[in-house]
N, C-alpha and C positions, 0 to 999 in steps of 0.2 A: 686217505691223506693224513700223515701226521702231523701232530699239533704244531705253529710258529707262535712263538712270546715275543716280548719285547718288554723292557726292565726301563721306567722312565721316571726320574726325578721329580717331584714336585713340592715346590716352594711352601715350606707351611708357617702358621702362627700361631703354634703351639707357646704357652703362656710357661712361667718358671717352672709352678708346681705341675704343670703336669709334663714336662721332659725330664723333671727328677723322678719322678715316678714311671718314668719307661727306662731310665738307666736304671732304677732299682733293677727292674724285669731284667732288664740286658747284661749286667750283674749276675742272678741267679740264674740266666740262660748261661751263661759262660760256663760256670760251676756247674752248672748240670751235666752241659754238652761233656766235657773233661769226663767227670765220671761216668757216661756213657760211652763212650771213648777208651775208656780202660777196663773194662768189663767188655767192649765186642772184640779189644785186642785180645785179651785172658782169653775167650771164647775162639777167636782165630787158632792160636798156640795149640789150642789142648784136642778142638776140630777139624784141624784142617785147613778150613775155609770159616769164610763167614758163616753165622746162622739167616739161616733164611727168615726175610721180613716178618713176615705171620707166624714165626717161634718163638720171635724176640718179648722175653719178660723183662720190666724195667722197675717192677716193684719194689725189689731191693735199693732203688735207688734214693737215698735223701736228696729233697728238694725243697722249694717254698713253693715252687710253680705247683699250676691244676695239673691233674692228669692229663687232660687236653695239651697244655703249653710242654708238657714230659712228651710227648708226643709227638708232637712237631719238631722240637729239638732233635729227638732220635732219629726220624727221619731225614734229617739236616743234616746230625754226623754219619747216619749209613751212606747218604749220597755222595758225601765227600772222600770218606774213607772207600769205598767202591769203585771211585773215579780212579783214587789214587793206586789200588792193588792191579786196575786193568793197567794202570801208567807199571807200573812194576811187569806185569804181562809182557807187554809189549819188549821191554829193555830187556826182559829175559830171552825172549825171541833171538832179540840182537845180539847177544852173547853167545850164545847156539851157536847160530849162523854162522858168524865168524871165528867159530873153534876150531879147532884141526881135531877134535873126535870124526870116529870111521859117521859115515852115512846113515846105518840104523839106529846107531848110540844117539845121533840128533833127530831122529824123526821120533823115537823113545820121548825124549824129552822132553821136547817139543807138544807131542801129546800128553807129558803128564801135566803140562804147561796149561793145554787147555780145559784139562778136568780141575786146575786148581790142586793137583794134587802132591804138593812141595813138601808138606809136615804127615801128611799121613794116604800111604795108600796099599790098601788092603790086596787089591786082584794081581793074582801071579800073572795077567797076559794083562795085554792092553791094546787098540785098536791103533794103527797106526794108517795114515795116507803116503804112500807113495809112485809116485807117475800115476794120478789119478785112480790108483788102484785101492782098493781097503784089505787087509790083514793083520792079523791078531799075531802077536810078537810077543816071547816072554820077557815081563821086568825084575831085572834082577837087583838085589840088594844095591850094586854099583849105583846104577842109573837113580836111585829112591835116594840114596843120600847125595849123589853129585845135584838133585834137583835142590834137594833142602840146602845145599851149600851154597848154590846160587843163589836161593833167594835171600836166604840171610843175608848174603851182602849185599844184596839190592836194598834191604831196608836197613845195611849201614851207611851205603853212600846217597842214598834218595831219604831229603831229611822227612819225617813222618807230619801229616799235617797236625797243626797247633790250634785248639779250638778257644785259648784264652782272648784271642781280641774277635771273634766270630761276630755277625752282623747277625741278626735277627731275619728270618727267612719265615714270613707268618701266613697261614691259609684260612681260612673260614673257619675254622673250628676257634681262633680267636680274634678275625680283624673280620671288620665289615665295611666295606666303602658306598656309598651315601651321596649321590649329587644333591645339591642344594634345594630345598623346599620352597615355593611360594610363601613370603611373608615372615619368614625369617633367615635374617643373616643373607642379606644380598653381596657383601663383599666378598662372600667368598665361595667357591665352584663344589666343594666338594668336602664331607667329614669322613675322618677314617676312625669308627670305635674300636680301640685296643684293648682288650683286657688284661687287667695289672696283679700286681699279688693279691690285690686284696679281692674276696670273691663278691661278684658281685656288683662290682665298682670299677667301670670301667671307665677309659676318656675318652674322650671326643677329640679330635686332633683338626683345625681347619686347615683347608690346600687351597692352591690358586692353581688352576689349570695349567698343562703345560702341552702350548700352541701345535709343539711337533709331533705329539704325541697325539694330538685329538685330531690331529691331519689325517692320521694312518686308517686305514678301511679295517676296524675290527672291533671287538666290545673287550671294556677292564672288565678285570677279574678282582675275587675279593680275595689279592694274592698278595704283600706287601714285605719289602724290606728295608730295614729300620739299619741305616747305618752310621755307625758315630765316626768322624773326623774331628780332628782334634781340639774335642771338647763336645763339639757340636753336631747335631742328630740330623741326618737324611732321611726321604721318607720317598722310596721308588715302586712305581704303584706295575706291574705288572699288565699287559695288556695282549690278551689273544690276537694275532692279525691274520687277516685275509689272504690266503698265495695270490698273486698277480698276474693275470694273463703277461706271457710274455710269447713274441715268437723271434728267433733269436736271426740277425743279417749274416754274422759271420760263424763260421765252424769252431774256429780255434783262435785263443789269442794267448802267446807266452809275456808272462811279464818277469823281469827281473827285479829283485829288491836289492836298491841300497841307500845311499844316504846324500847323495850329490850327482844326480835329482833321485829324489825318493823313490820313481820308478822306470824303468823302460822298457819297452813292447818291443815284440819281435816287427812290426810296422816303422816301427824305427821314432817313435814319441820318446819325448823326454819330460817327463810330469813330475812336479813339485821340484822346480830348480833350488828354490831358495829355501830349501828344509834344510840341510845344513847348516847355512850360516844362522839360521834363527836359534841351532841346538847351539853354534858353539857364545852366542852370547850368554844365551841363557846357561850354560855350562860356564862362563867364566863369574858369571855369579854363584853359585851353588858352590863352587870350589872355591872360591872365597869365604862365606860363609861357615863354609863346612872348617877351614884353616882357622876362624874366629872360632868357632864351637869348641873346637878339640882343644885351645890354647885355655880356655877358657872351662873344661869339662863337662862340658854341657852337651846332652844327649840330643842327636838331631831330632827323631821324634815328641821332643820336646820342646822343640822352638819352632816358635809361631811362624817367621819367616821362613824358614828352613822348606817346612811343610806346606808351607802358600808355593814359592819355588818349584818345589814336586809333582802338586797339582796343575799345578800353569803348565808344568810338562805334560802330566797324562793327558791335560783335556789337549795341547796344542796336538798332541801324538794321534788322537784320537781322533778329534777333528777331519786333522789332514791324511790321515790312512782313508777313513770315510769317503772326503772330497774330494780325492783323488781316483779310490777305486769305483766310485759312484761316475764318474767321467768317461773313464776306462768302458764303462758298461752304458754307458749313454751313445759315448761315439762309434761302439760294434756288436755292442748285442750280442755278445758269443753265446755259442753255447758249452765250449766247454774254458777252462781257465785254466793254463799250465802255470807253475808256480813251481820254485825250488822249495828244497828244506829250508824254512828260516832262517837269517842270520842276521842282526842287528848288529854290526859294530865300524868305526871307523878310527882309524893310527892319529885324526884330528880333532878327537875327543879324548875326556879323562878319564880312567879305569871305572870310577864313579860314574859316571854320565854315559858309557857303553854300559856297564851294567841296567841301570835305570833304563836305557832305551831298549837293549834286552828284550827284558821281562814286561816292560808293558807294550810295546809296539809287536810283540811276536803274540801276544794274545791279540790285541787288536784287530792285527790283519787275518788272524785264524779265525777271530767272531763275525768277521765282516764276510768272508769267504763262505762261512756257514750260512751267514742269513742270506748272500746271493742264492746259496744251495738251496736252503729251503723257499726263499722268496719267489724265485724265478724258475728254481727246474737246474741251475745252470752246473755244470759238471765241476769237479774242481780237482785237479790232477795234479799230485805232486811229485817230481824228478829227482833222481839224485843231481848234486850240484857239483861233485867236483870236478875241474880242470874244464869246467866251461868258462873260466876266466881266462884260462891258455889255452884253449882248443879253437880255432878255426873256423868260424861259422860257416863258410865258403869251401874251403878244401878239406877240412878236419883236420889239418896237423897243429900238434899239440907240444907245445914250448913254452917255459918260463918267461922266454925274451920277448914270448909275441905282446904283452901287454906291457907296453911300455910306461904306464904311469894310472892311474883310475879312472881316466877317462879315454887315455886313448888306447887304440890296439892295431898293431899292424903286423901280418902275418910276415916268418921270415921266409916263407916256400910259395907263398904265392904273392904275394907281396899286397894280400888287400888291405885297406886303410878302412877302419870304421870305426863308431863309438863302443868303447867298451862294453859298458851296457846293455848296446842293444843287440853284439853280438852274444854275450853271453846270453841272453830273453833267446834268441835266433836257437842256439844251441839248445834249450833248454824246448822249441818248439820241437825240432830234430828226435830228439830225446822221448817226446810223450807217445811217439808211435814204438819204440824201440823195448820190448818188454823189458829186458835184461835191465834196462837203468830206469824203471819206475820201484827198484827197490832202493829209497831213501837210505837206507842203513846201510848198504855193499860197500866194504872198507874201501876207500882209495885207492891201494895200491894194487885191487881188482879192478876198478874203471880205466885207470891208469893203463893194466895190462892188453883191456879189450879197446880200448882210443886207440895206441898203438898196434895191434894186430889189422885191427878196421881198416888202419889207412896204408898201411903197408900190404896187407890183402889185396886193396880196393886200384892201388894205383904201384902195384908191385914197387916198390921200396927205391929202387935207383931209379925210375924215370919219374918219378914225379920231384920231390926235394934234393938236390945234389944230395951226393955220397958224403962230400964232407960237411956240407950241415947235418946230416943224421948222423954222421961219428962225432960230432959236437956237443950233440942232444944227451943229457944222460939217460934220457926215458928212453931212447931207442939203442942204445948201448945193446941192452942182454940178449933182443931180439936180432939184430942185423945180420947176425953169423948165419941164423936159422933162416932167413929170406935170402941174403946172395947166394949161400952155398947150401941148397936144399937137400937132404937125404935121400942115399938112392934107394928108390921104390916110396918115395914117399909120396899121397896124393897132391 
């Protein structure tokens, strides 16, 4: 079984001098990380690929840190930099896929994709999969530069990670955590020793437990990270946990995400009604604020209010992702969790505050969905999403008109009436047995073509929706000619 963590905050009392003395550290950890960082790019460029962990020399590198703290850092920016070239992988896939190159020219690719092999590759054949089958195919000059062409623009338009505000990411080799001793220092639960620039001299940091964390069935680690908010140093202590017997009541549960209620089940729940109106207040502060800043030239990262604002979002965001799909999984036990491709936004928020809810509510519910994964066993299954906001939950026909406003939906060919949400969650149930649409990335105007064939197939074209609603419909325009008036000899 592999390893589950958990990353948990704890309240410390750390005195003046010694938090100037861990932003020293956190200071030359930045400047280090950077030029580690531009020494494994240089090395990418002229390799190919990254150098493998157990190659990597970092002697050249000026520092004030130990060897030891050189150390940890590297493995901080490999980790991130790694995350980010498979996130590049992945988009290159997508790009593939939806090219109009012949079928070999993408299985080529595709495969040089998986060797990494975009700036340099030597072997005149290459292995390639297709229809489950394996053969060697030769690469020609074409194929070795259209790959390098791709990804070069994947790493102009995917901005490159930034390691100047980077949070300190520390293992045993410099921190040590320390429950509290008999007979000294009763007020406080637990010391974490950091070592600083200077050798030898290291701090003592004291923490005060935290309740939710020492709830959880598993043993801390002497794993810690040290992160500054504006001004001010956090200290999140790392904890191994236990998987959970779980044995699960239901198969399957689709949910949909949105924002007014935050989620709906294919069971027809409506959970977290009042997550909206809580964003749009706190959104008409923020955009206030932000109206004072700009008038004023002052950097939002700068202002104290600004950033307190922010936070009160992540943690409300976090919170209620948590509370809500913690409910979800109390009141059915599934075992597996249909889920769309992400999408955080709504037309009753400000460009600012979709943004914001974005990027933190789409990691949110991705980290919450992992630690169901690993916590409980529980599956987690993701759909493509489009036109399950116009598609039918009941008959499958698929129309612009059928969603008549954000919450309601009512079909114009069978005429059902239900909650938007929970038919879209219904569809997106539909969808997880259905291979063809568990690829997240298949452009639109491919799902599109297969929703419209499905239902025209399924309930031959004129007797299910009158003729003249589907001459209405532009999605069924291209196909009608090809369903009334079939070709002769055609199956």
């Amino acid at each position: 079984m592999s390893e589950i963590y958990g990353t948990y905050e704890f309240k410390h009392f750390a005195n003046k001098g010694k938090v100037e003395k861990l932003k020293a550290v956190l200071k030359e950890y930045r400047k280090t990380a950077q030029d580690i960082a531009k020494f494994l790019w240089k090395e990418l460029f002229k390799n190919g690929k990254l150098l493998h962990k157990k190659k990597i020399s970092i002697k050249h590198v000026q520092s004030k840190l130990s060897e030891r703290y050189q150390y940890v850092c590297l493995w901080q920016v490999y980790g991130v930099l790694e995350s980010y070239i498979s996130n590049l992988q992945n988009e290159f896939v997508r790009i593939v896929l939806n090219s109009s190159l012949s079928r070999e020219d993408r299985l080529i690719l595709l495969a040089l994709n998986r060797q990494k092999a975009w700036f340099k590759c030597d072997k005149e054949e290459i292995q390639i999969y297709d229809n489950k089958e394996t053969k060697k195919v030769k690469v020609k000059d074409y194929h070795k530069q259209l790959a390098k062409k791709i990804f070069k623009r994947l790493l102009k338009t995917n901005k490159k990670p930034s390691f100047k505000n980077i949070s300190l990411h520390l293992d045993s080799k410099v921190v040590t955590l320390s429950p509290k001793q008999e007979g000294k220092a009763k007020s406080f639960d637990y010391w974490l020793k950091i070592s600083t620039l200077e050798k030898r001299k290291p701090i003592y940091v004291p923490l005060k437990k935290n309740s939710y964390a020492e709830s959880l069935e598993g043993k801390f680690l002497n794993f810690c990270q040290v992160v500054e908010r504006s001004g001010n140093l956090e200290f999140r202590i790392v904890k191994e946990l236990k998987k959970k017997e779980y044995i699960p009541a239901t198969d399957t549960i689709a949910i949909d995400l949105g924002l007014n209620p935050l989620f709906a089940t294919d069971r027809g729940d409506l959970i977290g009604r009042y997550f909206l109106s809580f964003l749009t207040k706190l959104d008409e502060k923020i955009t206030k604020r932000m109206a004072f800043l700009q008038k004023k030239g002052i950097k939002p990262s700068s202002d104290r209010k600004y950033v307190e604002l922010v936070n009160r979002l992540r943690s409300f965001l976090k919170n209620e992702i948590n509370r809500t799909i913690n409910r979800i999984v109390d009141v059915y036990k599934p075992a597996k969790i249909v889920v769309e491709k992400l999408d955080f936004r709504s037309f009753e928020l400000s460009k600012r505050m979709n943004r914001l809810v974005q990027n933190f509510g789409k990691r949110y519910v991705k980290e919450k969905l992992q630690r169901l994964k690993e916590l409980y066993g529980i599956e987690v299954v993701e759909v493509n999403p489009a036109y399950t906001s116009q598609e039918c939950s009941s008959c499958g026909y698929v129309d612009e008109r059928n969603r008549r406003n954000t919450r309601k939906f009512e079909c114009k060919a069978c005429g059902r009436k239900i909650n938007a949400q929970v038919n879209a969650s219904r569809n997106f149930l539909q969808r997880s047995s259905l291979k063809e649409f568990l690829n997240a990335n298949l452009p639109k105007k491919k799902v599109l073509k297969m929703l419209v064939k499905r239902y025209l197939e399924r309930l031959k074209g004129w007797k299910s929706a009158p003729l003249e609603l589907l001459k209405s419909n532009l999605y069924f325009r291209d196909y009608l000619e090809e369903f009334l008036n079939p070709r002769q000899g055609s199956p």
